[in-house]
ZALUMPA-373440 format. One record per atom (N, C-alpha, C, CB): residue number from 1; atom name; x, y negated, z. Coordinates in nm, 2 decimals, padded with zeros to 4 digits, always signed. Each point is the difference from the previous one (the first is absolute). Glycine has a CB too. Example, Ala and Ser with C-alpha at 12.3 -4.5 7.8 and 13.67 -1.06 7.14 Angstrom:
2
<node num="1" atome="N" xx="+01.32" yy="+00.57" zz="+00.78"/>
<node num="1" atome="CA" xx="-00.09" yy="-00.12" zz="+00.00"/>
<node num="1" atome="C" xx="+00.09" yy="-00.12" zz="+00.00"/>
<node num="1" atome="CB" xx="-00.19" yy="+00.12" zz="+00.12"/>
<node num="2" atome="N" xx="+00.15" yy="-00.23" zz="-00.19"/>
<node num="2" atome="CA" xx="+00.09" yy="-00.11" zz="+00.00"/>
<node num="2" atome="C" xx="-00.08" yy="-00.11" zz="+00.08"/>
<node num="2" atome="CB" xx="+00.12" yy="+00.06" zz="-00.22"/>
END
This chain:
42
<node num="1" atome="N" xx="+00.08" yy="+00.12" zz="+00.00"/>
<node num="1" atome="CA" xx="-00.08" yy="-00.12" zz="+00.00"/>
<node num="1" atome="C" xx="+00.09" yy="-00.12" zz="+00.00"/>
<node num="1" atome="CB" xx="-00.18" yy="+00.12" zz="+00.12"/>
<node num="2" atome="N" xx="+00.30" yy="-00.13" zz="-00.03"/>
<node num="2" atome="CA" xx="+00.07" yy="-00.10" zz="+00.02"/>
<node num="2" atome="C" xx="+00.06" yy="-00.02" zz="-00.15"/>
<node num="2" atome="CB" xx="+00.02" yy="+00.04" zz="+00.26"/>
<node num="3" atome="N" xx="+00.01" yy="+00.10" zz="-00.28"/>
<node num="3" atome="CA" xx="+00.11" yy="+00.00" zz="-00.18"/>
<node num="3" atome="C" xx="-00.05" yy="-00.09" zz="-00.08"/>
<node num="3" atome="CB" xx="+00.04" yy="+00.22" zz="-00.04"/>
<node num="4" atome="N" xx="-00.18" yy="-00.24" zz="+00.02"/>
<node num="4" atome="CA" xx="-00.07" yy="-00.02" zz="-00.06"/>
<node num="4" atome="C" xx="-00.03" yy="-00.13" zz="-00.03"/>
<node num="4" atome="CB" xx="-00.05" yy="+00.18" zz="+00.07"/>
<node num="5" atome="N" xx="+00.06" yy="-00.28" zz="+00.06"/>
<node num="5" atome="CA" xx="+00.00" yy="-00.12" zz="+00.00"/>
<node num="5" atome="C" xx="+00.12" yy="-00.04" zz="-00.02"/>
<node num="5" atome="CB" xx="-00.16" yy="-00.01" zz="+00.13"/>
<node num="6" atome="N" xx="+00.26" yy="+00.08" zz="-00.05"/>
<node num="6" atome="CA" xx="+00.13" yy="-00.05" zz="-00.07"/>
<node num="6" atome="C" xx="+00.04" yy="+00.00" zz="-00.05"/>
<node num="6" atome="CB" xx="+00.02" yy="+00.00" zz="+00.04"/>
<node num="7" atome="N" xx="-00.05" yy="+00.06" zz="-00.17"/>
<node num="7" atome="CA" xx="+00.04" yy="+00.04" zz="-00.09"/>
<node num="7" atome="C" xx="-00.03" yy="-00.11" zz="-00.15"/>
<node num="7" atome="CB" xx="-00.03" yy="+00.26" zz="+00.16"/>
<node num="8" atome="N" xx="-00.12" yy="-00.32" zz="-00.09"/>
<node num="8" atome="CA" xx="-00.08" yy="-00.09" zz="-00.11"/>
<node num="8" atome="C" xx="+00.02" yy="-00.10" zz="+00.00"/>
<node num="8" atome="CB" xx="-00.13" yy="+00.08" zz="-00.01"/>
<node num="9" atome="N" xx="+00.14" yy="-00.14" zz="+00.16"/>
<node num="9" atome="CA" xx="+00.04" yy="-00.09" zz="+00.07"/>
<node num="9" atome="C" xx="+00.10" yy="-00.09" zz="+00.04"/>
<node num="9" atome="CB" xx="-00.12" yy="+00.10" zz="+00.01"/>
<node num="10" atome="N" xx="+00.22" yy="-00.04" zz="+00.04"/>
<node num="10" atome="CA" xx="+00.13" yy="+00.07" zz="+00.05"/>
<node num="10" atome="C" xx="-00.01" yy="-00.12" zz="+00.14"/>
<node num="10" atome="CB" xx="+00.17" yy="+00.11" zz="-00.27"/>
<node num="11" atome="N" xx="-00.25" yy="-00.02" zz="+00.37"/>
<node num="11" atome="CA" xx="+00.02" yy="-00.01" zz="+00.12"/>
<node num="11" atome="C" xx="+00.06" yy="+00.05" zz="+00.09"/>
<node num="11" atome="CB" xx="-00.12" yy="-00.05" zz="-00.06"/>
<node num="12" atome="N" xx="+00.21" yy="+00.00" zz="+00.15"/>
<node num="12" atome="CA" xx="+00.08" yy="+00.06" zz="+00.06"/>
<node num="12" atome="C" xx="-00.10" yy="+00.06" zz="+00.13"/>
<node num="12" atome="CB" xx="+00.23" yy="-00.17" zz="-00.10"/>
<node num="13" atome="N" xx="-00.18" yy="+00.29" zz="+00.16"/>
<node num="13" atome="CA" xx="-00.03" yy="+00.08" zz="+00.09"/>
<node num="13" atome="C" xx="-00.09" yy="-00.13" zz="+00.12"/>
<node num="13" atome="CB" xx="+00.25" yy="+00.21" zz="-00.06"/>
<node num="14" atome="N" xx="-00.16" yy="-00.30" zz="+00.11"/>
<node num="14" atome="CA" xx="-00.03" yy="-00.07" zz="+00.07"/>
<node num="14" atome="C" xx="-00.12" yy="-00.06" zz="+00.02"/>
<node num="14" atome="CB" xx="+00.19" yy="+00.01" zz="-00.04"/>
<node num="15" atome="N" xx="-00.22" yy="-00.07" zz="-00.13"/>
<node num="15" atome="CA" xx="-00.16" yy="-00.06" zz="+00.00"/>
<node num="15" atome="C" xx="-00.09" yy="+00.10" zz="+00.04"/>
<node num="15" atome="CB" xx="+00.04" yy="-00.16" zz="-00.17"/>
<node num="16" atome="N" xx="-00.02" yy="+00.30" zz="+00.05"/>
<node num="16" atome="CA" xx="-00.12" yy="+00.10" zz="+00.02"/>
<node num="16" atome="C" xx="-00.02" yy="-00.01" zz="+00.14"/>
<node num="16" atome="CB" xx="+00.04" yy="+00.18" zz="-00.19"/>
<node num="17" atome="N" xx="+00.06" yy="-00.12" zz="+00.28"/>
<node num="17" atome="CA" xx="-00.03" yy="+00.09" zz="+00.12"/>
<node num="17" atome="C" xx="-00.07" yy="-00.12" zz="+00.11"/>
<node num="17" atome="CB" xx="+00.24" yy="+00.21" zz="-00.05"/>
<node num="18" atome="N" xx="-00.28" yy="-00.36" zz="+00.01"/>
<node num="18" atome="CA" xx="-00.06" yy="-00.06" zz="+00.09"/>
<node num="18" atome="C" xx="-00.17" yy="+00.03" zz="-00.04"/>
<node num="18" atome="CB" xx="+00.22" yy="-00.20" zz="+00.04"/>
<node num="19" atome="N" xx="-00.28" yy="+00.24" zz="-00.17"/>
<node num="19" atome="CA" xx="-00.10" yy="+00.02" zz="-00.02"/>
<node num="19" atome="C" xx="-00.05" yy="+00.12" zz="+00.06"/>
<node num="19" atome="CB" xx="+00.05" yy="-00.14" zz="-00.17"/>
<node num="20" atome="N" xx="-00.24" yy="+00.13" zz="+00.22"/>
<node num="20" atome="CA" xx="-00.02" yy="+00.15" zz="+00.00"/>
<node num="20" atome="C" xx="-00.01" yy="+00.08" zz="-00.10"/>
<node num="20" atome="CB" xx="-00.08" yy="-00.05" zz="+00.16"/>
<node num="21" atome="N" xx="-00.01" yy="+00.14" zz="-00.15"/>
<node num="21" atome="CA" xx="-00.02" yy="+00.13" zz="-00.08"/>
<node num="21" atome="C" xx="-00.14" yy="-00.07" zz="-00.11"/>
<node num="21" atome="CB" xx="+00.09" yy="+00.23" zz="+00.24"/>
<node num="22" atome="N" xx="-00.13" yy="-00.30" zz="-00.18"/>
<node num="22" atome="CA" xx="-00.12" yy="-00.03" zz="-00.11"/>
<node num="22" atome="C" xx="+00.02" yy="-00.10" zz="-00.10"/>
<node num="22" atome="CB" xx="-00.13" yy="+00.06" zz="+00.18"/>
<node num="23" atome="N" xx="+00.24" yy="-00.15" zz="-00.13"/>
<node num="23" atome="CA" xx="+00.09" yy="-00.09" zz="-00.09"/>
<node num="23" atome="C" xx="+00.11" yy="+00.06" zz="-00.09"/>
<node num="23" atome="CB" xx="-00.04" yy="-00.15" zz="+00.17"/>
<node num="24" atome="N" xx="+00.08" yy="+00.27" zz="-00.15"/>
<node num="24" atome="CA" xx="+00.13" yy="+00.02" zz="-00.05"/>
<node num="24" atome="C" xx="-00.05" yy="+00.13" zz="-00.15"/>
<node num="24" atome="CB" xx="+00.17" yy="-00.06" zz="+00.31"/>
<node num="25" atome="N" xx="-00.30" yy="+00.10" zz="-00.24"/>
<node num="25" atome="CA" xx="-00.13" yy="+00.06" zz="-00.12"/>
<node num="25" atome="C" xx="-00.04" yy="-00.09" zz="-00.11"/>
<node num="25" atome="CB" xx="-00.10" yy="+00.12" zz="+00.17"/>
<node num="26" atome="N" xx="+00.11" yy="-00.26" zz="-00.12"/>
<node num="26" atome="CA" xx="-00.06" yy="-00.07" zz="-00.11"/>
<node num="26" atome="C" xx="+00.07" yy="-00.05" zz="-00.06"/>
<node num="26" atome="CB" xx="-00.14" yy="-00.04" zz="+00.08"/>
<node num="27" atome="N" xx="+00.27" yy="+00.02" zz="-00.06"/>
<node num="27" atome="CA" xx="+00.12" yy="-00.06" zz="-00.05"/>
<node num="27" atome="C" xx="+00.05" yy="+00.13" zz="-00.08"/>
<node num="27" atome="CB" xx="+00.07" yy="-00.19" zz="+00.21"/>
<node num="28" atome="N" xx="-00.10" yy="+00.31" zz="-00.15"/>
<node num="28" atome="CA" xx="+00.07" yy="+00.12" zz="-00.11"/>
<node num="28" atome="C" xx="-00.06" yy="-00.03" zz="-00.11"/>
<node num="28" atome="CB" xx="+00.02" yy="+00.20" zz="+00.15"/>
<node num="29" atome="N" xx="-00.18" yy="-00.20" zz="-00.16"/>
<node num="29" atome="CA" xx="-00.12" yy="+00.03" zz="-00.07"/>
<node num="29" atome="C" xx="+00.06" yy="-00.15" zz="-00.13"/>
<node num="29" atome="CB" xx="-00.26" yy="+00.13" zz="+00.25"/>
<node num="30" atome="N" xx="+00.26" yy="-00.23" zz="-00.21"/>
<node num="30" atome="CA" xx="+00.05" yy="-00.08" zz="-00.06"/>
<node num="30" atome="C" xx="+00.12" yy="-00.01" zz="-00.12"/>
<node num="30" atome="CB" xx="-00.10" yy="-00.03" zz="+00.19"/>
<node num="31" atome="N" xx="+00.19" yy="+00.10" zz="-00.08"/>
<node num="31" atome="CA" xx="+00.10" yy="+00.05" zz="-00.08"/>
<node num="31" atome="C" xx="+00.03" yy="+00.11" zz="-00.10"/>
<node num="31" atome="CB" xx="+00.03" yy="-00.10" zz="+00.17"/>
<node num="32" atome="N" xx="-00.11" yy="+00.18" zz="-00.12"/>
<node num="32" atome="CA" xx="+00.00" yy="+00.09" zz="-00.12"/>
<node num="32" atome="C" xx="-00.13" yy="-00.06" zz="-00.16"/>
<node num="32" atome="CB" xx="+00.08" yy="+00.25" zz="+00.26"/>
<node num="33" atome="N" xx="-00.14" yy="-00.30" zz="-00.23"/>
<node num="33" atome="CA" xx="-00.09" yy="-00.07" zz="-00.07"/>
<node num="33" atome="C" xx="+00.09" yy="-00.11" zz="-00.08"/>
<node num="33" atome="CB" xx="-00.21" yy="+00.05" zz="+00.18"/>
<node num="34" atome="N" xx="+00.30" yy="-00.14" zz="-00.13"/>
<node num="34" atome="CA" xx="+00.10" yy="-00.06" zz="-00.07"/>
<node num="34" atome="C" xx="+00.10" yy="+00.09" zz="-00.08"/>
<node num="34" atome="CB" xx="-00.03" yy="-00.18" zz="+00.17"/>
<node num="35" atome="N" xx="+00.02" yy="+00.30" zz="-00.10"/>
<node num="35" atome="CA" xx="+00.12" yy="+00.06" zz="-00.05"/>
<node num="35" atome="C" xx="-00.05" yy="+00.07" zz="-00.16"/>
<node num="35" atome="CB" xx="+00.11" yy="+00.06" zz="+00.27"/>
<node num="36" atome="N" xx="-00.23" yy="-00.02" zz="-00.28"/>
<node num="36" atome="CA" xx="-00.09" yy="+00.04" zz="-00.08"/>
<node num="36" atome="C" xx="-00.01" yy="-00.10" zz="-00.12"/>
<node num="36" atome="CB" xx="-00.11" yy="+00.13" zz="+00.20"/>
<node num="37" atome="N" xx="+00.08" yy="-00.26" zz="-00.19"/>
<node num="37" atome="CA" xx="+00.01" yy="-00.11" zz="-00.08"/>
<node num="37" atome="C" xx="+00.11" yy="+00.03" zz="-00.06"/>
<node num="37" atome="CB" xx="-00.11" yy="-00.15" zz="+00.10"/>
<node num="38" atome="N" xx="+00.21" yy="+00.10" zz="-00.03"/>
<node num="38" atome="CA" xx="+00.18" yy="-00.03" zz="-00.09"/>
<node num="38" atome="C" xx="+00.03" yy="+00.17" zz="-00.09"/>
<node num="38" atome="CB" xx="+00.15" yy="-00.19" zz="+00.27"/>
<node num="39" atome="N" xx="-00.22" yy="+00.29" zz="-00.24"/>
<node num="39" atome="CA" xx="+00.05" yy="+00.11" zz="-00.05"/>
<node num="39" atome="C" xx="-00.11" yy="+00.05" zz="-00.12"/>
<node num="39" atome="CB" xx="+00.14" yy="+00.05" zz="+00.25"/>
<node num="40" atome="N" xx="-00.30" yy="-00.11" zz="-00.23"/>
<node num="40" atome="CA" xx="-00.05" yy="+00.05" zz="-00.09"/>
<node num="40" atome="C" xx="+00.06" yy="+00.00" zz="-00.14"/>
<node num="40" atome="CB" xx="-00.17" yy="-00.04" zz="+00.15"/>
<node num="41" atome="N" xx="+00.06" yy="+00.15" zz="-00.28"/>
<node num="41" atome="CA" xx="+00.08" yy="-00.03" zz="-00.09"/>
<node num="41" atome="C" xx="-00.11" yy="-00.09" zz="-00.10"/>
<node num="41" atome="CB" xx="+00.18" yy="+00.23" zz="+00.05"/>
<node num="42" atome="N" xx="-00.11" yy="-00.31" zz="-00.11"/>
<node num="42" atome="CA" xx="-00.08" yy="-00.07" zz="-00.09"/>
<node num="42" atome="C" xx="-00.06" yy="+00.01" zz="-00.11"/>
<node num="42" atome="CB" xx="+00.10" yy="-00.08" zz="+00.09"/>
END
């Protein structure tokens, strides 16, 4: 989950781990949804 954000994002450990579990779902959900854009195919 964390990969995930970090990966889209590139947040360091530090920010994630102040969010809870219901924030860090939405921020995944986000991210993989951005990640989905940049990679669809055209």
């Amino acid at each position: 989950m964390m990969a995930d954000i970090a990966a889209v994002f590139h947040w360091p450990l530090s920010e994630m781990a102040a969010l809870d579990l219901a924030d860090l779902m939405m921020w995944r959900g986000l991210a993989i949804d951005r990640w989905n854009r940049m990679h669809a195919p055209e």
